[in-house]
mmJSON file of the N, C-alpha and C atoms, coordinates in Angstrom:
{"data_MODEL":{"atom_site":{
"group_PDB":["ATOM","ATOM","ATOM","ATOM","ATOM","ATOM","ATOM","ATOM","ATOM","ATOM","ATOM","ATOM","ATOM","ATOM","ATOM","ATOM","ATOM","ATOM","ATOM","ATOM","ATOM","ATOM","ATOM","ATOM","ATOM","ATOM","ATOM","ATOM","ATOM","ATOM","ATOM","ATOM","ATOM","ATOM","ATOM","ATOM","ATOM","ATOM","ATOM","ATOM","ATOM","ATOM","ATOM","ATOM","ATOM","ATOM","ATOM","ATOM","ATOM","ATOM","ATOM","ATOM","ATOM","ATOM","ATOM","ATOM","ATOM","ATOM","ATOM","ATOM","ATOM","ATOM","ATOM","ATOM","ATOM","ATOM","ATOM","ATOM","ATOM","ATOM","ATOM","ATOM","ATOM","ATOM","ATOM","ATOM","ATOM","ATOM","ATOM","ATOM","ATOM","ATOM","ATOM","ATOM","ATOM","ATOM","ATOM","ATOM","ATOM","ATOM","ATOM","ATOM","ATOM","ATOM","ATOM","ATOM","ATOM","ATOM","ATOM","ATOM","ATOM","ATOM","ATOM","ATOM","ATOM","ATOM","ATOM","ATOM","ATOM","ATOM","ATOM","ATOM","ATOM","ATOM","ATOM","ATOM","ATOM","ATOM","ATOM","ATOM","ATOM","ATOM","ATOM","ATOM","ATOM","ATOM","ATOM","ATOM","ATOM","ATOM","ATOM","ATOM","ATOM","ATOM","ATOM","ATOM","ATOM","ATOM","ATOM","ATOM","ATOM","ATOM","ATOM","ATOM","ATOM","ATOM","ATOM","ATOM","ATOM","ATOM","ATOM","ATOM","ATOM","ATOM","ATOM","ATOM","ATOM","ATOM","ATOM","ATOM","ATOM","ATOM","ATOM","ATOM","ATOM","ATOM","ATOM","ATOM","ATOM","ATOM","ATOM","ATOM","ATOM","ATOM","ATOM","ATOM","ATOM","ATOM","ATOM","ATOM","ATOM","ATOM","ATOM","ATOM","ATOM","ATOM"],
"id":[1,2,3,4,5,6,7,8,9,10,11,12,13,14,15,16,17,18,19,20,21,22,23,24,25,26,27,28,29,30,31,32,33,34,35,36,37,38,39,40,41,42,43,44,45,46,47,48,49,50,51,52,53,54,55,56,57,58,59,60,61,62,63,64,65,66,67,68,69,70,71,72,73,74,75,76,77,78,79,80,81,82,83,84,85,86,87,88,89,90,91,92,93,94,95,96,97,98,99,100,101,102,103,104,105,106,107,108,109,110,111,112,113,114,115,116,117,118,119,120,121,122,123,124,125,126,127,128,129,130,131,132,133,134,135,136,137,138,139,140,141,142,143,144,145,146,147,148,149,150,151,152,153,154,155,156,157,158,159,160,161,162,163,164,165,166,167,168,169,170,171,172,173,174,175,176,177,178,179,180,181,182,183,184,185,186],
"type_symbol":["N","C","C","N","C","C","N","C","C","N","C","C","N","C","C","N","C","C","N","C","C","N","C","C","N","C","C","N","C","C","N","C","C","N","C","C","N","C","C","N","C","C","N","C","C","N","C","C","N","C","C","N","C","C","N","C","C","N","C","C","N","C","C","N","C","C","N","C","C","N","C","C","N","C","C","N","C","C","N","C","C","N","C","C","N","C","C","N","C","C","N","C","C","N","C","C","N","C","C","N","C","C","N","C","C","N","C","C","N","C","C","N","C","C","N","C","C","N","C","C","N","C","C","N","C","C","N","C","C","N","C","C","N","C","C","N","C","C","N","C","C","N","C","C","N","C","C","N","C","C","N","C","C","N","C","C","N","C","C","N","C","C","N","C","C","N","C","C","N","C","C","N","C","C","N","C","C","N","C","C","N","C","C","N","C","C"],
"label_atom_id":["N","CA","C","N","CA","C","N","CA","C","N","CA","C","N","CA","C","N","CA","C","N","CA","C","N","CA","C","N","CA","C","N","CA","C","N","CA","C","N","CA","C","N","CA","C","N","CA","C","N","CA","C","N","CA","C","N","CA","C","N","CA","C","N","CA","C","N","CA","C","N","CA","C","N","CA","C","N","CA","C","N","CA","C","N","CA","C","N","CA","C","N","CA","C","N","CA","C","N","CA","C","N","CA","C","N","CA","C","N","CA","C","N","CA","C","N","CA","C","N","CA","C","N","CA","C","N","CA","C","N","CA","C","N","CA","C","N","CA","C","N","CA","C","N","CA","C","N","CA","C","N","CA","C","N","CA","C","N","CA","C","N","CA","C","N","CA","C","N","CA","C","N","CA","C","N","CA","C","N","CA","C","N","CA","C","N","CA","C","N","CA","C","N","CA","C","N","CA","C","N","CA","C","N","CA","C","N","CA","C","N","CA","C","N","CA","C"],
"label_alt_id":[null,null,null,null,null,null,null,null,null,null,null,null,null,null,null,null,null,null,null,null,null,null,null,null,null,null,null,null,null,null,null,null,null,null,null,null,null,null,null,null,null,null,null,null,null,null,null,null,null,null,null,null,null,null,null,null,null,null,null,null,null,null,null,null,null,null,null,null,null,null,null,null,null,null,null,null,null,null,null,null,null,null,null,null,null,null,null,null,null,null,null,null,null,null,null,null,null,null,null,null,null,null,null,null,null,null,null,null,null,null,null,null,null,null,null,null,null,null,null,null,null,null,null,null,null,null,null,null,null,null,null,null,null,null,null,null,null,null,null,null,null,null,null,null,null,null,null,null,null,null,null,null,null,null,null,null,null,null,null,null,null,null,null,null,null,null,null,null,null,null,null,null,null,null,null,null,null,null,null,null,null,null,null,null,null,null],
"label_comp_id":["UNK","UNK","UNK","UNK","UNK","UNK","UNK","UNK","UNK","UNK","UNK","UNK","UNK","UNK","UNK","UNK","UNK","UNK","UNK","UNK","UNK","UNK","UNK","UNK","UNK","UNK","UNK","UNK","UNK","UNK","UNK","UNK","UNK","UNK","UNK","UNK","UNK","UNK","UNK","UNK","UNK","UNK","UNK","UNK","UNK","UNK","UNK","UNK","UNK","UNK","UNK","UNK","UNK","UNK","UNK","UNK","UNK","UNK","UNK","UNK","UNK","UNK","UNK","UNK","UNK","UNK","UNK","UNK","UNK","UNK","UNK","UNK","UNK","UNK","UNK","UNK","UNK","UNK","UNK","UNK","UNK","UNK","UNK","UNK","UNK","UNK","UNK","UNK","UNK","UNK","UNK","UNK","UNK","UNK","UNK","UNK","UNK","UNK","UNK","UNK","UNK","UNK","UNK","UNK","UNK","UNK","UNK","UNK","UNK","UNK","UNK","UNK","UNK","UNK","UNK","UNK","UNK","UNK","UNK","UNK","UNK","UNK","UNK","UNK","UNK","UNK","UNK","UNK","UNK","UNK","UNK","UNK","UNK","UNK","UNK","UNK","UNK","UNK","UNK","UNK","UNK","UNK","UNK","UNK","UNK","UNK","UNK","UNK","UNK","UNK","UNK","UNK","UNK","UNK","UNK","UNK","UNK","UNK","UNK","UNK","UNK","UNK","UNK","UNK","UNK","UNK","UNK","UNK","UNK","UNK","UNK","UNK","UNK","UNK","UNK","UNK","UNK","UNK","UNK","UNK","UNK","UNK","UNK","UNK","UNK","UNK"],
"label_asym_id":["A","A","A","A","A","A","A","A","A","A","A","A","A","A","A","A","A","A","A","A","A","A","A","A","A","A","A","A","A","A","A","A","A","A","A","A","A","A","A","A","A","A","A","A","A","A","A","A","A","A","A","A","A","A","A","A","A","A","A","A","A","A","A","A","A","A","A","A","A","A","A","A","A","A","A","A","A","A","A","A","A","A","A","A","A","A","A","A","A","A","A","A","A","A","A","A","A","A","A","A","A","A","A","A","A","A","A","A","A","A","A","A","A","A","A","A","A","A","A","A","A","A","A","A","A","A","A","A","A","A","A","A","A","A","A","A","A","A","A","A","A","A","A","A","A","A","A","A","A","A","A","A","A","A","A","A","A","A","A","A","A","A","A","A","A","A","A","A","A","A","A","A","A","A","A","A","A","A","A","A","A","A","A","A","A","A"],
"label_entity_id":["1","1","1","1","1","1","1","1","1","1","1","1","1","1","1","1","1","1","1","1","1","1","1","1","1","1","1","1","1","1","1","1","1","1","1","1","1","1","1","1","1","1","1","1","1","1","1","1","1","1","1","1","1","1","1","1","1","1","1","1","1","1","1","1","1","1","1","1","1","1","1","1","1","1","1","1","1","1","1","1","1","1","1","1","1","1","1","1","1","1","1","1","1","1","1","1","1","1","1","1","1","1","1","1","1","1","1","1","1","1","1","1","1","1","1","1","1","1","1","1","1","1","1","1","1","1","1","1","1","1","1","1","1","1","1","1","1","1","1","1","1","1","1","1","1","1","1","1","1","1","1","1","1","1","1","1","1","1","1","1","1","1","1","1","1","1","1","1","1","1","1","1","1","1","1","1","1","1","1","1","1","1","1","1","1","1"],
"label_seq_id":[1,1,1,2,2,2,3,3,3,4,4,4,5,5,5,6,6,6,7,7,7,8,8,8,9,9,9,10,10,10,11,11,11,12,12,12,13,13,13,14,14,14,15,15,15,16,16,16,17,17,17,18,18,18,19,19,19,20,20,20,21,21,21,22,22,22,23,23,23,24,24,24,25,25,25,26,26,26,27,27,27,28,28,28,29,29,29,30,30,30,31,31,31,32,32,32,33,33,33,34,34,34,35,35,35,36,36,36,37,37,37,38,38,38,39,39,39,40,40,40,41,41,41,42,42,42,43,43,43,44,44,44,45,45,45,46,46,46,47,47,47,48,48,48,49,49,49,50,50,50,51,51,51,52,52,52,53,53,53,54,54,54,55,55,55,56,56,56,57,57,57,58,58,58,59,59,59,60,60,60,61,61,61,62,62,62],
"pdbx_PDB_ins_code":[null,null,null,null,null,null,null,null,null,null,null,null,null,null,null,null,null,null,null,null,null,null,null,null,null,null,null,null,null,null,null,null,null,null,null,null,null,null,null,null,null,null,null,null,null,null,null,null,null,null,null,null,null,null,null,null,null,null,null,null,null,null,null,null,null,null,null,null,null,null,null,null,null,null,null,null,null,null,null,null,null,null,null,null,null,null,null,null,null,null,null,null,null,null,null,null,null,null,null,null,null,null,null,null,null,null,null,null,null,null,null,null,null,null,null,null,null,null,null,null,null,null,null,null,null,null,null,null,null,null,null,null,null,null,null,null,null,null,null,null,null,null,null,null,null,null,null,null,null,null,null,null,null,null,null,null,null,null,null,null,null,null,null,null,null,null,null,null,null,null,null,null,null,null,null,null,null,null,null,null,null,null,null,null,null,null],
"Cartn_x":[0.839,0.0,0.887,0.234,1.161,0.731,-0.116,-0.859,-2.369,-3.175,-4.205,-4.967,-5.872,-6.661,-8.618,-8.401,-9.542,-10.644,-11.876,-12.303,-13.713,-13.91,-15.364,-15.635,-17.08,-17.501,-19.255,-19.681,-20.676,-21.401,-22.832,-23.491,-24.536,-24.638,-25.27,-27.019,-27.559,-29.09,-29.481,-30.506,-30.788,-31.026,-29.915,-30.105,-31.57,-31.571,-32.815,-33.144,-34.056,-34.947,-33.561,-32.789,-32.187,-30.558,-30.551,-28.872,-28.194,-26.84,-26.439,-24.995,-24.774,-23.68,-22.815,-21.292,-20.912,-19.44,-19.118,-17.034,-17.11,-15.671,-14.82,-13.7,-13.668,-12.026,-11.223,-10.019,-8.638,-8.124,-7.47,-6.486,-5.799,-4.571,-3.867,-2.19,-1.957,-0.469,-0.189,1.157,1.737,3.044,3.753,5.268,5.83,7.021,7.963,8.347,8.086,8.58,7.562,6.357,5.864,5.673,5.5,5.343,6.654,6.783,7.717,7.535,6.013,5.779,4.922,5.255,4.677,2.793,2.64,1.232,0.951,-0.566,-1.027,-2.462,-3.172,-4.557,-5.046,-6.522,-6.84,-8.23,-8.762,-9.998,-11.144,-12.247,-12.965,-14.089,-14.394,-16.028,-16.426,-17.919,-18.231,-19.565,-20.565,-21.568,-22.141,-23.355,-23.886,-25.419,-25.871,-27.347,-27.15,-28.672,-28.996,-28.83,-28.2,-27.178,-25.576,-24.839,-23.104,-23.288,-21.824,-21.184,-19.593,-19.605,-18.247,-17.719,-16.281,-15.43,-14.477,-14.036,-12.93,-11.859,-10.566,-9.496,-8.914,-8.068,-7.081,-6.425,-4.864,-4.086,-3.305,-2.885,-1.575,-0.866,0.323,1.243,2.286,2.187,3.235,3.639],
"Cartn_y":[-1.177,0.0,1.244,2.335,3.79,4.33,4.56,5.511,5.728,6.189,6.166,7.9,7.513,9.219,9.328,10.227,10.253,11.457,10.839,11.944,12.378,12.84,13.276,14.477,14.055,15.656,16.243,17.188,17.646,18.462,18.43,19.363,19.774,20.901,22.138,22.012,22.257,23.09,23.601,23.271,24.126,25.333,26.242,27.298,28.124,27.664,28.035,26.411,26.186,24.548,25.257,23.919,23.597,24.082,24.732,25.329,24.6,23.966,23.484,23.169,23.639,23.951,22.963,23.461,22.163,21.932,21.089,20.898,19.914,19.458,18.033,18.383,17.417,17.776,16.444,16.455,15.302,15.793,14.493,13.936,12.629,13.047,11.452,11.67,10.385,10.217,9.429,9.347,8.981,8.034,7.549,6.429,7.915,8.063,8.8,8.726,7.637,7.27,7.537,7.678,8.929,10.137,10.348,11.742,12.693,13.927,14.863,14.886,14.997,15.18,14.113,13.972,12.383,12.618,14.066,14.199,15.06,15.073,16.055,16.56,17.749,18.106,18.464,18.385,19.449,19.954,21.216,21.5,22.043,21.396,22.029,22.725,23.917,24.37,23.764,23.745,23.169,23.887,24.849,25.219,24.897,24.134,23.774,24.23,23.991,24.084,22.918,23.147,22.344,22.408,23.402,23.951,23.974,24.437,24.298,23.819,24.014,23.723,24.703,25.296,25.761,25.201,25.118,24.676,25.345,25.634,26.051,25.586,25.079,24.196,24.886,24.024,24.825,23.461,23.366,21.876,22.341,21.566,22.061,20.967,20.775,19.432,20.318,18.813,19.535,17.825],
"Cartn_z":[0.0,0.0,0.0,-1.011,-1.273,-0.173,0.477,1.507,1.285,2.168,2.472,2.67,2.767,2.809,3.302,4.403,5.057,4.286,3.539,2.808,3.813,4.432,5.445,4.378,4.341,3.558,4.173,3.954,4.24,3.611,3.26,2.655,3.149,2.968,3.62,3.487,4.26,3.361,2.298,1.666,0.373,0.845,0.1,0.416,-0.395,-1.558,-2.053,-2.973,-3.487,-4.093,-5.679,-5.704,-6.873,-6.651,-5.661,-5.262,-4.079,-3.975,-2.865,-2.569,-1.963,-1.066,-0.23,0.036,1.01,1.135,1.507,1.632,1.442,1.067,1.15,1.646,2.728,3.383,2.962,3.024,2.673,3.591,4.186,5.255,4.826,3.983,4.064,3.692,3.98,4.018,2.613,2.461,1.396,1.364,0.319,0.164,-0.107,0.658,0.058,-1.29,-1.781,-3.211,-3.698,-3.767,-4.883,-4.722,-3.506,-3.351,-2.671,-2.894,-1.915,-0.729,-0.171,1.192,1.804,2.858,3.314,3.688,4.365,4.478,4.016,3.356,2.437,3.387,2.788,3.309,2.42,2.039,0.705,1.727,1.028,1.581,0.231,-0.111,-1.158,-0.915,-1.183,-0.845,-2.324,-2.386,-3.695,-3.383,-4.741,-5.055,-5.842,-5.517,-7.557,-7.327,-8.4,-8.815,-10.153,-10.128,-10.981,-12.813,-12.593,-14.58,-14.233,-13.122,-12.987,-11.911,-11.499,-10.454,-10.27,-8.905,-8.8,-7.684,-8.148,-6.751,-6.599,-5.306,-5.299,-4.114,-4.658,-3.688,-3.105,-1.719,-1.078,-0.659,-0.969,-0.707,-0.383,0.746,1.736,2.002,0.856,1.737,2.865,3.575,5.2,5.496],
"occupancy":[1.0,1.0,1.0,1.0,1.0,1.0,1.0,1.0,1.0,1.0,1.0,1.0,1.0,1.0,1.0,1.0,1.0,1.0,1.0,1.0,1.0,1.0,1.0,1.0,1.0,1.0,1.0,1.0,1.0,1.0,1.0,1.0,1.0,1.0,1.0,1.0,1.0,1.0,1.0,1.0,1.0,1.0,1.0,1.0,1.0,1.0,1.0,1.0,1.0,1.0,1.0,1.0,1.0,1.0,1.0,1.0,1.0,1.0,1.0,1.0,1.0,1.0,1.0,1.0,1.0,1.0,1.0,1.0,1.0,1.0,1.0,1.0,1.0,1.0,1.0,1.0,1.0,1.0,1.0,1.0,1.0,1.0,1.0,1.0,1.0,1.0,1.0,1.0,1.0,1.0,1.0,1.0,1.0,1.0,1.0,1.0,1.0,1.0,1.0,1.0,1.0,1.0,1.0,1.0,1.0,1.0,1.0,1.0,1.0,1.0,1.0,1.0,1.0,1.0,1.0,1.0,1.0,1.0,1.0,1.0,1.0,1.0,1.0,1.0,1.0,1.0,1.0,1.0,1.0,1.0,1.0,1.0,1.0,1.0,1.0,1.0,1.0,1.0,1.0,1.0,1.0,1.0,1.0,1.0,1.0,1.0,1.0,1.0,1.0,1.0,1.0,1.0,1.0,1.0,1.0,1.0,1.0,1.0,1.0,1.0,1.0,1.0,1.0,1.0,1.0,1.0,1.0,1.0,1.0,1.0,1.0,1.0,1.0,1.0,1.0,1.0,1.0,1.0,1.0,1.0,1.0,1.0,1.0,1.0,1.0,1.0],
"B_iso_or_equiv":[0.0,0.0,0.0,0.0,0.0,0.0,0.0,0.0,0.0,0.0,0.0,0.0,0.0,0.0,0.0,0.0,0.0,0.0,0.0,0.0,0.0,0.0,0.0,0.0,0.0,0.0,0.0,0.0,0.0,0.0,0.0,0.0,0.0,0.0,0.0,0.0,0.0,0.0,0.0,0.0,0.0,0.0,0.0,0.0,0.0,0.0,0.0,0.0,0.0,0.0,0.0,0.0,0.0,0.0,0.0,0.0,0.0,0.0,0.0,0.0,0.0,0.0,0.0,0.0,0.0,0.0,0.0,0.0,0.0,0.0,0.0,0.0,0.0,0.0,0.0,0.0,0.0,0.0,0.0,0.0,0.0,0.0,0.0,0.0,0.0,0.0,0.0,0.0,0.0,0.0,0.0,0.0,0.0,0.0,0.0,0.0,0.0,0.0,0.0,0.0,0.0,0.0,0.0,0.0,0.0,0.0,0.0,0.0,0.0,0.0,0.0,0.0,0.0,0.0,0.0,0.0,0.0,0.0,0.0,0.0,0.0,0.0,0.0,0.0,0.0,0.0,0.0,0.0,0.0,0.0,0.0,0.0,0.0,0.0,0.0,0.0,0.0,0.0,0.0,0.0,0.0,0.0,0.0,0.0,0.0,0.0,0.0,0.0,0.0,0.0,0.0,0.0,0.0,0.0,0.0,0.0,0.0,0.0,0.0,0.0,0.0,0.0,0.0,0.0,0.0,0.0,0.0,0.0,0.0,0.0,0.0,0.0,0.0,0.0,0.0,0.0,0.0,0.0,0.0,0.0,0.0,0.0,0.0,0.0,0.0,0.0],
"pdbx_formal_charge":[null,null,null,null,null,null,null,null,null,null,null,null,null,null,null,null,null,null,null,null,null,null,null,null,null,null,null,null,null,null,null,null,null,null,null,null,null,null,null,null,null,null,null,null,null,null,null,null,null,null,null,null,null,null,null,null,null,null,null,null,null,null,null,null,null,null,null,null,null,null,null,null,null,null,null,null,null,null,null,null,null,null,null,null,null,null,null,null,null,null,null,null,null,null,null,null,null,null,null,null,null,null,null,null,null,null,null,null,null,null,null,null,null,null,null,null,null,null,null,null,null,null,null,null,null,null,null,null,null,null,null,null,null,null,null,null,null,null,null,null,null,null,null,null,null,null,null,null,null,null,null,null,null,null,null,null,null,null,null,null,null,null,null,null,null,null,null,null,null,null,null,null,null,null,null,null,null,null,null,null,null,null,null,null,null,null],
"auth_seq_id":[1,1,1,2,2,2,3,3,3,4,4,4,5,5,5,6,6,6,7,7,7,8,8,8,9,9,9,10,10,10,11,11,11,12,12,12,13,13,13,14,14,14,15,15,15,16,16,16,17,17,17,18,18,18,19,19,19,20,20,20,21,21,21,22,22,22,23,23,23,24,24,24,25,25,25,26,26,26,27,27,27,28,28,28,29,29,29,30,30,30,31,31,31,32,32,32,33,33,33,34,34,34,35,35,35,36,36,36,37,37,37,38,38,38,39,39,39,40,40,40,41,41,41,42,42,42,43,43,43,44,44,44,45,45,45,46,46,46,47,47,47,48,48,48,49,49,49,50,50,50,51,51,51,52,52,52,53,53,53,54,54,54,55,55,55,56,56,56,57,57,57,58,58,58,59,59,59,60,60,60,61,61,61,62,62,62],
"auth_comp_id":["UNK","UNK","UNK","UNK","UNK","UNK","UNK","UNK","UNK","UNK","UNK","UNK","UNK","UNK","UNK","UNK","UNK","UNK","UNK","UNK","UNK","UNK","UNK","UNK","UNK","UNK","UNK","UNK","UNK","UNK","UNK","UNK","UNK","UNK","UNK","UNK","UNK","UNK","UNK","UNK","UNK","UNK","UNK","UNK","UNK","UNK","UNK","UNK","UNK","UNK","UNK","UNK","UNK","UNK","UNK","UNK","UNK","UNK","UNK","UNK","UNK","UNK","UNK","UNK","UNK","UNK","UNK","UNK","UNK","UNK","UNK","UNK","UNK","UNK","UNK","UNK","UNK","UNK","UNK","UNK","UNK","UNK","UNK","UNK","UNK","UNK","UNK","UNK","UNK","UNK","UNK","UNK","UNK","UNK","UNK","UNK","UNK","UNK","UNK","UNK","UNK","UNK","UNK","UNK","UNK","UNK","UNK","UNK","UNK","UNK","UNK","UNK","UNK","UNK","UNK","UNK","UNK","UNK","UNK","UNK","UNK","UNK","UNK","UNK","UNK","UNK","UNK","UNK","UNK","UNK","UNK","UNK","UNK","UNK","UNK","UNK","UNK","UNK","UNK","UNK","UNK","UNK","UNK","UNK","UNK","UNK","UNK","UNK","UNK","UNK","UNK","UNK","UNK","UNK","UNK","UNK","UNK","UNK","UNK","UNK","UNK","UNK","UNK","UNK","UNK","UNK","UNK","UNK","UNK","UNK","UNK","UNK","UNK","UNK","UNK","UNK","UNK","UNK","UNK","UNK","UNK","UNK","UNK","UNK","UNK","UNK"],
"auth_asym_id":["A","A","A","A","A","A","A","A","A","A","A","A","A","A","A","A","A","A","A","A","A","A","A","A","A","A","A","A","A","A","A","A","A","A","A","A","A","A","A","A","A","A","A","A","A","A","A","A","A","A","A","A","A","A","A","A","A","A","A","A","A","A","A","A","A","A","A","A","A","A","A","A","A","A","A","A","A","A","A","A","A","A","A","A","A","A","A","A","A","A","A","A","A","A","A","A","A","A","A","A","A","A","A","A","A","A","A","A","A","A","A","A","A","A","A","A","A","A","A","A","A","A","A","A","A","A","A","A","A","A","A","A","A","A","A","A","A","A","A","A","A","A","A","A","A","A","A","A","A","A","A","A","A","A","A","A","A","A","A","A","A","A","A","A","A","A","A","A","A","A","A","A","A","A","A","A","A","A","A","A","A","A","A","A","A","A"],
"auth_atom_id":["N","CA","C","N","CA","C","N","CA","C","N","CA","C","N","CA","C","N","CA","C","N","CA","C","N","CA","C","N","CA","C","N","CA","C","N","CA","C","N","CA","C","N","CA","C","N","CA","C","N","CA","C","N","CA","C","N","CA","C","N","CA","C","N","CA","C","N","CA","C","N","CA","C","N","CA","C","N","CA","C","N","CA","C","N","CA","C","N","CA","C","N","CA","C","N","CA","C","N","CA","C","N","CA","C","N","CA","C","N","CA","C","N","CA","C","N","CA","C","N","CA","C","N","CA","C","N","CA","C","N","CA","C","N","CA","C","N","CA","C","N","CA","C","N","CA","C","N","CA","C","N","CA","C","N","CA","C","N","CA","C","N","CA","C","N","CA","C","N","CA","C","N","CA","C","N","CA","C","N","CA","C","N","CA","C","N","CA","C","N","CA","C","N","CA","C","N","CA","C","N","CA","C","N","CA","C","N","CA","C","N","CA","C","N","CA","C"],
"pdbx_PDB_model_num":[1,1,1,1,1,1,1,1,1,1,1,1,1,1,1,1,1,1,1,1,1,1,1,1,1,1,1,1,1,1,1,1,1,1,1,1,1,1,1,1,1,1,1,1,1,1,1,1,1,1,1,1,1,1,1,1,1,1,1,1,1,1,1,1,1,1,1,1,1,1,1,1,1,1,1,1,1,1,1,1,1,1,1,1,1,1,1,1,1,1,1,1,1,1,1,1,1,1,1,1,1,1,1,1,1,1,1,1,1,1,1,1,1,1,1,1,1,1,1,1,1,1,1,1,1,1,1,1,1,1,1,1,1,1,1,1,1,1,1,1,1,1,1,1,1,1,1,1,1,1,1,1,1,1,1,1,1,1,1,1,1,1,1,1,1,1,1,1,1,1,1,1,1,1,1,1,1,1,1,1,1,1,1,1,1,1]
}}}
C-alpha cells in the first residue's frame, strides 16, 4: 500500500430549491517514493445548482 486518505464531507441546506452547497475535506499520508511530502490536506467548498457547479481548492502538503 502507497498511503491512504480520510475523505469526510458535508453538505449544507438548500439554500434556495435547486442550489447546494458544502465541503470536502482530505487527510492522508503517502510512500515517500511517490510523493515529496509524506502528508497532504486538501480543503474544497463546492456550489452547484442544478445547470453548474463551482469549486474552489485549497491543498496544503506539510
Amino acid at each position: 500500500m502507497e498511503g491512504a486518505k480520510l475523505r469526510p464531507k458535508y453538505l449544507a441546506d438548500h439554500l434556495e430549491p435547486g442550489f447546494y452547497r458544502g465541503l470536502n475535506s482530505e487527510l492522508g499520508f503517502s510512500s515517500q517514493r511517490t510523493e515529496e511530502t509524506r502528508w497532504n490536506a486538501e480543503l474544497r467548498w463546492t456550489g452547484a445548482s442544478n445547470l453548474s457547479t463551482l469549486k474552489a481548492i485549497l491543498s496544503l502538503p506539510f
